[in-house]
C-alpha positions in Angstrom: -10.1 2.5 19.9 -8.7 -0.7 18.9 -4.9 -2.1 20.3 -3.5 -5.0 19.9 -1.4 -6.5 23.4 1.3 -9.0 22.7 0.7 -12.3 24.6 2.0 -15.9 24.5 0.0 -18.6 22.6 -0.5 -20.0 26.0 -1.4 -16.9 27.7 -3.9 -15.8 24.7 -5.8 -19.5 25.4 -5.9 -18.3 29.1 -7.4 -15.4 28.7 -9.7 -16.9 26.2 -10.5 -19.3 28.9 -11.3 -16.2 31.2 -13.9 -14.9 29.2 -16.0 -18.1 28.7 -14.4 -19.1 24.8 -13.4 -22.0 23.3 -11.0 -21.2 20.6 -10.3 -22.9 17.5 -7.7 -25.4 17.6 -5.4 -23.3 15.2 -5.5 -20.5 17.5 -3.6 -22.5 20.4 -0.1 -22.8 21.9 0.0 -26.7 21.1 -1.1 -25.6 17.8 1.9 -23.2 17.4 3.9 -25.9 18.8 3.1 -28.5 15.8 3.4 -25.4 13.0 6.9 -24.7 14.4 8.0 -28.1 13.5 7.1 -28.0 10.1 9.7 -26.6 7.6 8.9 -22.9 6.3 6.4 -22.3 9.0 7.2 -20.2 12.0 4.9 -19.0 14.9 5.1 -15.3 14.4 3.0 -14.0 17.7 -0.7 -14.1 19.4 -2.5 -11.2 20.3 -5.2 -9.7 22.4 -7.3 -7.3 20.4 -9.0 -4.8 22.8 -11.7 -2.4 21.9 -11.2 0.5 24.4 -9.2 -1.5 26.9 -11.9 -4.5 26.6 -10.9 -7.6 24.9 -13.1 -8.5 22.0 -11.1 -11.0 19.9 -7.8 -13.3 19.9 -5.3 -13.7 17.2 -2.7 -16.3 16.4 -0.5 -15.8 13.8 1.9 -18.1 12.0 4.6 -17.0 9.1 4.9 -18.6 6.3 7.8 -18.9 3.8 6.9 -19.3 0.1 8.8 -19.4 -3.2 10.7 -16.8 -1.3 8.6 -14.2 0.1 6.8 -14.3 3.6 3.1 -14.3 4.6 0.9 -14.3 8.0 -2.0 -17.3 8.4 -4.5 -17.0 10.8 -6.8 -19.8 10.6 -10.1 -19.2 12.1 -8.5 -15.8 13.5 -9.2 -13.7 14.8 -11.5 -15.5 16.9 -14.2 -12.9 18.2 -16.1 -12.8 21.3 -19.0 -11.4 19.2 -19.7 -10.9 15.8 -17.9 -7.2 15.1 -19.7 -4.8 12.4 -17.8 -3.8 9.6 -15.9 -0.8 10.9 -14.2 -2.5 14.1 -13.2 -5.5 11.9 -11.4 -2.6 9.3 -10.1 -1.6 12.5 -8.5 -4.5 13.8 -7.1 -5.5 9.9 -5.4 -1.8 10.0 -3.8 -2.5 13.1 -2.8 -5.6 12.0 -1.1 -4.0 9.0 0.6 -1.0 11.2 1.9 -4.1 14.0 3.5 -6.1 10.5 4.8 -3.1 9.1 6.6 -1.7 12.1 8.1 -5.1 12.7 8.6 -7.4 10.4 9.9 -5.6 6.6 9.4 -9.2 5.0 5.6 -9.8 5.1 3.5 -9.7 1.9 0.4 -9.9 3.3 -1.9 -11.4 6.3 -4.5 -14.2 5.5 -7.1 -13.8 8.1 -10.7 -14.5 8.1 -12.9 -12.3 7.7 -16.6 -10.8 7.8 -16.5 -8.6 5.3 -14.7 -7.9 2.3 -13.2 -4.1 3.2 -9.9 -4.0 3.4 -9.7 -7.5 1.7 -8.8 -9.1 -1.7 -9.6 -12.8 -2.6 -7.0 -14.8 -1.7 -4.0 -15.8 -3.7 -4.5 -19.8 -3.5 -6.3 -22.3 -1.9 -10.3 -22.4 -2.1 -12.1 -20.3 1.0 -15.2 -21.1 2.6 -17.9 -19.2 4.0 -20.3 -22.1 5.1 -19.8 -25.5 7.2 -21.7 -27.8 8.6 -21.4 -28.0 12.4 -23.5 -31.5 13.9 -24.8 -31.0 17.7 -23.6 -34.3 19.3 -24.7 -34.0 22.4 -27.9 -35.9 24.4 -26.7 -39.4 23.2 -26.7 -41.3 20.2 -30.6 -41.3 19.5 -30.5 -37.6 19.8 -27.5 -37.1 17.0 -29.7 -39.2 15.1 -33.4 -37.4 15.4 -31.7 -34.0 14.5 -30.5 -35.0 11.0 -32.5 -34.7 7.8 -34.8 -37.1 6.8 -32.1 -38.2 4.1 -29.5 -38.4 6.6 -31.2 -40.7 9.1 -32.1 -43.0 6.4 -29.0 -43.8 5.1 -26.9 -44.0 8.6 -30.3 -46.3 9.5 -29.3 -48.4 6.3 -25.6 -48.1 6.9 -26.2 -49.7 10.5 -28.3 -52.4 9.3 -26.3 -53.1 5.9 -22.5 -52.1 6.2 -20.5 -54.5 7.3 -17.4 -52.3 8.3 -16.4 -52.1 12.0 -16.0 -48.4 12.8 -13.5 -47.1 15.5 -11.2 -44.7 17.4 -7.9 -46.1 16.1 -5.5 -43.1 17.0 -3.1 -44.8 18.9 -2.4 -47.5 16.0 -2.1 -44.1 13.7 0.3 -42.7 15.9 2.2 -45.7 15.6 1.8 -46.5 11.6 -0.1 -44.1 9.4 0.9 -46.3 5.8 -2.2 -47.9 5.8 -4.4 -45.0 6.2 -2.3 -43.3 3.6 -3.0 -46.1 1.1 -6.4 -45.2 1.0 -5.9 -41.3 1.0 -3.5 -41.7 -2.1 -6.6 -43.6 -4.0 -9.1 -40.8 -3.1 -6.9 -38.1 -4.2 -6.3 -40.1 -7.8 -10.2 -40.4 -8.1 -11.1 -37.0 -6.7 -8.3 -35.2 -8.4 -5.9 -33.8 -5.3 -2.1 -34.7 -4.7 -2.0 -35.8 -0.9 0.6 -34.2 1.2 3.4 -36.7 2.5 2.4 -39.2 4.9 4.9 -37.7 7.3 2.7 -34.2 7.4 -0.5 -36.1 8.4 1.5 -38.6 11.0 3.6 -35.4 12.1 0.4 -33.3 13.3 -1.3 -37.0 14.9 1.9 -37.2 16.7 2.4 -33.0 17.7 -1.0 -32.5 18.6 -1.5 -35.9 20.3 -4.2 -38.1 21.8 -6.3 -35.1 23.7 -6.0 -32.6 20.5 -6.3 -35.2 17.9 -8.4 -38.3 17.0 -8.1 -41.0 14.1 -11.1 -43.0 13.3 -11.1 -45.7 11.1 -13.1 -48.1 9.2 -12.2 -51.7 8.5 -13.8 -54.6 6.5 -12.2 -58.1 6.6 -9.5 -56.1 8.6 -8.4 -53.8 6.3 -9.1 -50.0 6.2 -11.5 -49.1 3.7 -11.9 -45.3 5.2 -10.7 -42.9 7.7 -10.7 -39.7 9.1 -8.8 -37.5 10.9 -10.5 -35.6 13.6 -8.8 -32.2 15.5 -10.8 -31.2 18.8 -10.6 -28.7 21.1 -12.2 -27.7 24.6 -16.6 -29.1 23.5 -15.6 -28.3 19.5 -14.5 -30.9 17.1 -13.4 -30.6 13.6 -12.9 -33.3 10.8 -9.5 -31.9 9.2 -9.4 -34.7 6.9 -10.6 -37.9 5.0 -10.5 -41.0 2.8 -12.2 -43.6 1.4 -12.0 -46.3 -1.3 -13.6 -46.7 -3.9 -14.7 -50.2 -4.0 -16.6 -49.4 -0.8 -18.5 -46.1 -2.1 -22.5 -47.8 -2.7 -21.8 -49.3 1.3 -22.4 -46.2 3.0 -19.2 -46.8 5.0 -18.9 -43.3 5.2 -22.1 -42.8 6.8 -21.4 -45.4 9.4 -17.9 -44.0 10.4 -19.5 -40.1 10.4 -22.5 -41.5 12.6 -19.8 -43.3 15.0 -17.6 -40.5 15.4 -20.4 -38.4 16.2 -21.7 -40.9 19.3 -17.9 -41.3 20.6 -17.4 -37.8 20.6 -20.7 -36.8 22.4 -19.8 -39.1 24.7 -16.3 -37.8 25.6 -18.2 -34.5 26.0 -18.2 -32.3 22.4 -20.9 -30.7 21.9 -20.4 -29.0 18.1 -18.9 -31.2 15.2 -18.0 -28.7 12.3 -17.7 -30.8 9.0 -15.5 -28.2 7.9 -17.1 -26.5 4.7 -19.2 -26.7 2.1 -19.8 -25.1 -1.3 -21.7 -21.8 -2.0 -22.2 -19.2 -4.3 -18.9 -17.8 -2.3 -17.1 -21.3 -2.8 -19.2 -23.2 -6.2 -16.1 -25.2 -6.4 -16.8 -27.2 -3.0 -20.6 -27.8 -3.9 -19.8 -31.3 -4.3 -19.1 -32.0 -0.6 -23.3 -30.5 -0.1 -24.9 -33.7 -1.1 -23.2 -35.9 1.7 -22.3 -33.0 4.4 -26.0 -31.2 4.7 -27.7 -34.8 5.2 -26.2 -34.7 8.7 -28.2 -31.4 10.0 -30.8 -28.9 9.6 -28.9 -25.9 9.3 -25.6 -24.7 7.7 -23.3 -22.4 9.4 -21.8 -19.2 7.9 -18.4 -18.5 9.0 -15.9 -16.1 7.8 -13.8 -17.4 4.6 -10.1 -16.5 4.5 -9.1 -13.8 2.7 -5.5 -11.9 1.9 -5.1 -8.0 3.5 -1.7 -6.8 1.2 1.0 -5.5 3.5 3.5 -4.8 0.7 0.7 -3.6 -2.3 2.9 -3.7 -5.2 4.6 -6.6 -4.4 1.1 -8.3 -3.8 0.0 -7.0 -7.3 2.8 -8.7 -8.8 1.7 -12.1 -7.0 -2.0 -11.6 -8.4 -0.6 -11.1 -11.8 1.4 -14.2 -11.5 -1.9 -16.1 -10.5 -3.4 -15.2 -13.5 -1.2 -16.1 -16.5 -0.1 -19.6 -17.9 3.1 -20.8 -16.7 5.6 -20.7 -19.8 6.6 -17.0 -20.5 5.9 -14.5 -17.7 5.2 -10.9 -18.8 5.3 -8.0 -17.1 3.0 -5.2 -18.4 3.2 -2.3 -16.0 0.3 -0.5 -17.8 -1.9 -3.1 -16.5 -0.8 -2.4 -12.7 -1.1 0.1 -10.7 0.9 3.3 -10.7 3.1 2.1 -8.2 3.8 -1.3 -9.9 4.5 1.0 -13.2 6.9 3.1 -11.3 8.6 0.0 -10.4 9.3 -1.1 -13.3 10.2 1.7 -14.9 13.2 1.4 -12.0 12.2 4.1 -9.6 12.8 1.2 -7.1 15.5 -0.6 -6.0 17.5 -3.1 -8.5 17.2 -5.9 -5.6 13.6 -5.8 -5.6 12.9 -6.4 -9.1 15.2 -9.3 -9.1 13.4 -10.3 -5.8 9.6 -10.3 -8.0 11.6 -12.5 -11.1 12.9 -15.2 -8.5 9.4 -15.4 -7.2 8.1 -16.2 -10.6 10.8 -18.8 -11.8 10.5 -20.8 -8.5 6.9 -20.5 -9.4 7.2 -22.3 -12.4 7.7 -20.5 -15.3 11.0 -20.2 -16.8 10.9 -16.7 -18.8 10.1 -13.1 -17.8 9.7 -10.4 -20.4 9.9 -6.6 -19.1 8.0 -4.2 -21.3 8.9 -0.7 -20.2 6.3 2.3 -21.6 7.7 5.1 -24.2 7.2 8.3 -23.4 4.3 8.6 -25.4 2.7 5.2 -23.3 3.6 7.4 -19.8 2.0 10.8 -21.3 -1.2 8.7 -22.4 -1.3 6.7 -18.6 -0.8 10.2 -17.1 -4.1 11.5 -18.9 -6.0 8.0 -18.0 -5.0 8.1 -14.6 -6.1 12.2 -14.2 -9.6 11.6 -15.7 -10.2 8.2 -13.1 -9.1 10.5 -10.6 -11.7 13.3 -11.8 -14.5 11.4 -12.2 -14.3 10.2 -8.3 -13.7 13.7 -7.5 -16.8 14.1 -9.9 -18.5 11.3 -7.8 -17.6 13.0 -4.7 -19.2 16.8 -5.3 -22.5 14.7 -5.5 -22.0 12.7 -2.4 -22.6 15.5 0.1 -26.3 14.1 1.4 -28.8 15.5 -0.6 -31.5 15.6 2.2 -29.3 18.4 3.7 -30.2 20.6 1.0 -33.9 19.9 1.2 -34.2 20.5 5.1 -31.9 23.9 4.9 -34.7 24.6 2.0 -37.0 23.9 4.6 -35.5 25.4 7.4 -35.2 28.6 5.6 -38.6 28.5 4.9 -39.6 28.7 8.6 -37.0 31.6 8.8 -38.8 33.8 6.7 -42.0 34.4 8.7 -39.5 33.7 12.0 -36.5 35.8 11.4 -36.4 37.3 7.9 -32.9 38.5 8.0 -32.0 35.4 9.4 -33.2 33.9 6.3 -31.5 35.9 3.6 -28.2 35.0 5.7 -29.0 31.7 5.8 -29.9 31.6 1.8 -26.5 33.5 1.4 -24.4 30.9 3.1 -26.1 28.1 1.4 -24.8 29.4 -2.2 -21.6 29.4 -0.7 -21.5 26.0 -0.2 -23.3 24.6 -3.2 -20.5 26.9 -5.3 -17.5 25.7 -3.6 -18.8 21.7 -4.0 -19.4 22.7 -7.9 -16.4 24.8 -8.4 -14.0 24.1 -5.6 -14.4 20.7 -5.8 -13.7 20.1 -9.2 -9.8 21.5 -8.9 -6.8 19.1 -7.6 -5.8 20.8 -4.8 -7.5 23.8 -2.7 -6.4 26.0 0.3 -6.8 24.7 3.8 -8.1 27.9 4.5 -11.2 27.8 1.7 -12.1 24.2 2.7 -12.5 25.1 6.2 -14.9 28.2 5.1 -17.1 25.2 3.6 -16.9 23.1 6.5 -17.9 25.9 9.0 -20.4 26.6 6.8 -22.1 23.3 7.0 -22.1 22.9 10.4 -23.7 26.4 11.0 -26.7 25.6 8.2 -27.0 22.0 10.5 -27.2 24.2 14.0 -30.4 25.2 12.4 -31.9 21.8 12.6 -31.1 20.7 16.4 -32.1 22.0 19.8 -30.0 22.9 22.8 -29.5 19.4 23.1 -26.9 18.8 20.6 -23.3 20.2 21.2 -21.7 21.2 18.1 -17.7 22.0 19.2 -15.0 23.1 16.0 -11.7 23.3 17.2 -10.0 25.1 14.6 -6.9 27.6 15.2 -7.6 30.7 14.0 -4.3 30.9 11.8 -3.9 28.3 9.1 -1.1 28.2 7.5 -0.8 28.6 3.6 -1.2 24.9 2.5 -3.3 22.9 0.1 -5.2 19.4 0.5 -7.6 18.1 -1.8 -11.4 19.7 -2.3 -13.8 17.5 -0.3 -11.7 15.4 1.8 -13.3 16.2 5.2 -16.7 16.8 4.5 -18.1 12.8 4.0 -16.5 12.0 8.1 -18.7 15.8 9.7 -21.7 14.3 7.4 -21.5 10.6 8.9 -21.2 12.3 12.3 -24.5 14.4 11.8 -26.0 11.9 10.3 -25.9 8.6 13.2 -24.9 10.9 16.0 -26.9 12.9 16.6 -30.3 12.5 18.4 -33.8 14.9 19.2 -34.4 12.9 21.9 -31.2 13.0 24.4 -28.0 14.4 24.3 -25.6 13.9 21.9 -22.7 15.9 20.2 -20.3 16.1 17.9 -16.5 17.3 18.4 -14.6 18.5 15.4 -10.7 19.1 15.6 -7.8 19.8 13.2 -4.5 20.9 13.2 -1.5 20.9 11.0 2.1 19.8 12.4 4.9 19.8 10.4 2.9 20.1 7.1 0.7 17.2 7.8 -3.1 17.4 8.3 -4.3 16.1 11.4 -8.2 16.0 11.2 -10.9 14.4 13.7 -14.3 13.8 14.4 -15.8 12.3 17.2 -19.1 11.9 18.0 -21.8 10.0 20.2 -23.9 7.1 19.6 -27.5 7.3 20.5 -29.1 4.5 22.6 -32.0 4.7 20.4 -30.6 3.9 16.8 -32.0 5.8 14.7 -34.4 4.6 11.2 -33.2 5.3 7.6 -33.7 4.2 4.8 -30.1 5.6 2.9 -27.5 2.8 2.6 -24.3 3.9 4.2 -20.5 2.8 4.2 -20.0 4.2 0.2 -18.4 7.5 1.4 -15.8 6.5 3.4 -15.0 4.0 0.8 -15.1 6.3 -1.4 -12.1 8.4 1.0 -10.4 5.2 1.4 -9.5 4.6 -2.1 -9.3 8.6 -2.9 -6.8 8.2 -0.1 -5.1 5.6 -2.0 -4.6 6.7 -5.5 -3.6 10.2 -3.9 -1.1 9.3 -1.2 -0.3 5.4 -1.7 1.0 4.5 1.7 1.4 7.9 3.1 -1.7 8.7 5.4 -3.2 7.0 8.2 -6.8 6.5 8.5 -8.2 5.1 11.8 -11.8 4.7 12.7 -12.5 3.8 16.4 -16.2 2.6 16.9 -16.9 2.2 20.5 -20.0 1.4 22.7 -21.2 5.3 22.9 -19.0 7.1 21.0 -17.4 6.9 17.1 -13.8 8.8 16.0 -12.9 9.3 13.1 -8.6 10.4 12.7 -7.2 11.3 9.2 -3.1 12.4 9.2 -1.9 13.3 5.9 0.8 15.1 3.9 -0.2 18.5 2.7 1.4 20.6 -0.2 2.2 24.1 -0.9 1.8 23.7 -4.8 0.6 21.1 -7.1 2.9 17.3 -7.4 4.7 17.5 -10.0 3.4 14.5 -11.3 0.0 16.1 -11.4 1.1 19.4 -12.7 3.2 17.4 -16.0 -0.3 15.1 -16.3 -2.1 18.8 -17.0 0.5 19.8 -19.0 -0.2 16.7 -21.3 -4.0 16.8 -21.1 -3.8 20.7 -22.4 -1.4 19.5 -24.8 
């Protein structure tokens, strides 16, 4: 199970420290410090994120304050002990979300980086990477040198025998006056196409992280700085934040000198890794520029995870993606081209403040109009009938889902009956019907008793008994009154499949524990089951079904379920709590009305 402890930025670095890792320099308390000085930015709390009681990660977070709404940044968080599989890092992003939720109302989102995509959108702004070049500078300055490519030792061999720029540590004469250094950062963003921050946001961190944290190296000819970087480090890890150069100096290879010379005065002061800080990709095409120079410097590139936005507040996020997406000028919104939350916002089923809130965001964005197109009735009735048949074909998606190979070795099981236990046999051919009716029939209808889809489940795990030996402990715990209430067809069945499928074993003991019970009309389902030592081969892709529940979950109960998945060392739980009904919503019941209309 994953929890998150509340810690100090100094007190998540010791722990850190305790456990043998070096964290990234924007996941420390002097980091935090320099963040709180800027205006708009406010440390919003660290975190130890425990799998089971074990700490596996560390997580800095810092708020940001934006054309009027609010957003986490984690940069280079959560910083993991080891790489986590898909699952635990959903796990950790959902608890995340609950933590944000449950205490701070004004967060849009978290921008964390991360693995993999689920749970994720692409971020709002900026440009993410998922590859960098990190140098090994240690075992002196030959060594740095025989580990780059061929290319790269060339031209830092040609740069020390040609370039006639002195190359040096100069951060205490940028702590003192960063104008010259600036000079040359305003010419490489006119040439390269940026806008540079204001000097006082580059002076400002050399002077809040200081000396240890941060270095400035510079390169002069006839005295006068022709490039510069500006060089965050860390515990043994170094990073080069940012850069400049003039143009007049670009055939010298003055850059390739200074990169060469940070590397040996670095190794020397005892880093090991250099990161270069990122480099294009198919991810990231826009930053393959920065491959030519960058990848000359070592053999391998580094994948790392690229930042990427997990929505807090959904519709509000979905506004903010729209706004992305249009030319500033005249600002539309279309509901019909959101989601049906979005639509029911602006057809005012929300508060008045709110939709004020979404037009402020846009004019401090930059555009200065904002149409509102609300749908007729005839627009709603036609949405209604869209939204019912995406909504049947994943149900139509989902009847199909339930593993085919558990058909064919019931087939065969049943086979072995008939010489075995012939009765048996027609039983077993009996309940099998059952179930292959109620996934045809059943599953095609919105909303089905609790009672009837827990026929089907007990079904399915009494056709899988048949498969295992005494060595597999099948438990249901099921009361034996249910009370008259409906859920969707099919919910349940994908999270008793996954369990049979990866937990269970022929070679040791395993088992699988099934629970459910229903409090205050809400469905509270688990599974739990163990983890072989021996994985187990095959060939089927998984991870499609529970995304498939995931958004089912979504377009059926927007915000109003919990799903947790908890994958430990020897055992994986699955939790689902969610509303049931006695009768059909009335928005679904209206959208049959329309469709048989």
């Amino acid at each position: 199970m994953i929890t998150l402890e509340a810690v100090t930025p100094a007190g998540m670095e010791a722990a850190a420290a305790q456990r043998g890792v070096n964290l990234p320099i924007e996941q420390t308390a002097v980091w935090a410090a320099y963040q709180a000085d800027i205006e708009g930015r406010t440390p919003w709390g660290a975190y130890l994120v425990k799998r089971d009681g074990e700490v596996v990660a560390f997580i800095s977070l810092i708020d940001f304050e934006t054309h009027g709404y609010h957003y986490l940044r984690s940069v280079h968080g959560p910083a993991w002990i080891a790489k986590p599989d898909e699952a635990e890092e959903l796990a950790v992003l959902d608890a995340l979300r609950e933590v944000v939720k449950s205490r701070d109302k004004h967060v849009a989102f978290l921008r964390v980086d991360t693995w993999f995509e689920a749970g994720t959108t692409p971020v709002l702004s900026t440009v993410p990477y998922d590859q960098t070049v990190v140098i090994d500078v240690t075992g002196g300055d030959d060594a740095i040198l025989s580990r780059m490519k061929r290319r790269g030792r060339r031209d830092v061999r040609k740069s020390l025998r040609e370039c006639p720029a002195e190359c040096a540590d100069e951060t205490d004469k940028a702590m003192a006056d960063f104008s010259e250094c600036y000079d040359v950062m305003v010419e490489t963003g006119q040439r390269d196409g940026f806008t540079p921050a204001p000097m006082s946001d580059y002076a400002d961190m050399i002077a809040a992280l200081g000396a240890e944290h941060c270095r400035v190296f510079a390169a002069r000819i006839d005295g006068r700085v022709v490039a510069w970087s500006i060089v965050t480090v860390n515990g043994t890890r170094a990073v080069r934040y940012y850069a400049g150069m003039r143009s007049e100096v670009m055939r010298l290879h003055v850059t390739d000198k200074l990169l060469y010379q940070e590397c040996c005065i670095l190794g020397a002061q005892g880093i090991t890794d250099y990161d270069l800080m990122g480099i294009g990709s198919d991810f990231a095409p826009s930053l393959k520029g920065l491959n030519e120079f960058k990848t000359k410097f070592t053999e391998e590139v580094t994948p790392v995870p690229p930042a990427r936005d997990v929505p807090v507040k959904k519709a509000f996020y979905a506004s903010l993606t729209a706004l992305q997406k249009v030319r500033k000028g005249g600002l539309t919104f279309a509901p019909e081209a959101g989601t049906q939350r979005l639509r029911d916002a602006i057809n005012k089923n929300v508060r008045e403040e709110d939709l004020l809130h979404s037009c402020q965001v846009a004019f401090e964005g930059g555009w200065n109009g904002v149409k509102l197109y609300f749908m007729s009735q005839r627009d709603r009735e036609r949405q209604k009938i869209i939204d019912q048949r995406n909504l049947e074909q994943q149900m139509e998606y989902l009847k199909y889902q339930v593993n085919p190979h558990f058909f064919m070795n019931t087939l065969n099981n049943i086979h072995a009956l008939v010489d075995i236990d012939p009765e048996r046999a027609k039983t077993t051919i009996v309940e099998l019907s059952k179930m292959m009716r109620h996934i045809l029939y059943e599953g095609s209808k919105k909303l089905i008793p609790l009672t009837r889809e827990m026929e089907f489940l007990n079904l399915y795990v009494q056709l899988m008994r048949l498969r295992y030996t005494r060595k597999v402990h099948i438990n249901v715990d099921v009361p034996p009154q249910l009370p008259e209430l409906k859920l969707p067809p099919l919910m349940l069945i994908i999270f008793v499949e996954n369990a049979f499928k990866h937990g269970i074993s022929y070679r040791e003991e395993s088992f699988i524990d099934i629970k459910l019970r229903v409090e205050n009309k809400r469905l509270l389902f688990s599974c739990c089951n163990s983890k072989p030592t021996q994985v187990q081969r095959t060939n089927e892709k998984g991870g499609m079904g529970l995304q498939n529940v995931r958004q089912r979950l979504e377009l059926l109960y927007d915000d109003d379920y919990t799903l947790d998945i908890s994958d430990g060392e020897k055992t994986y739980e699955v939790k689902l709590d969610i509303p049931m009904q006695t009768r059909l919503p009335d928005a679904e019941a209206e959208t049959a009305d329309v469709s048989k209309a």
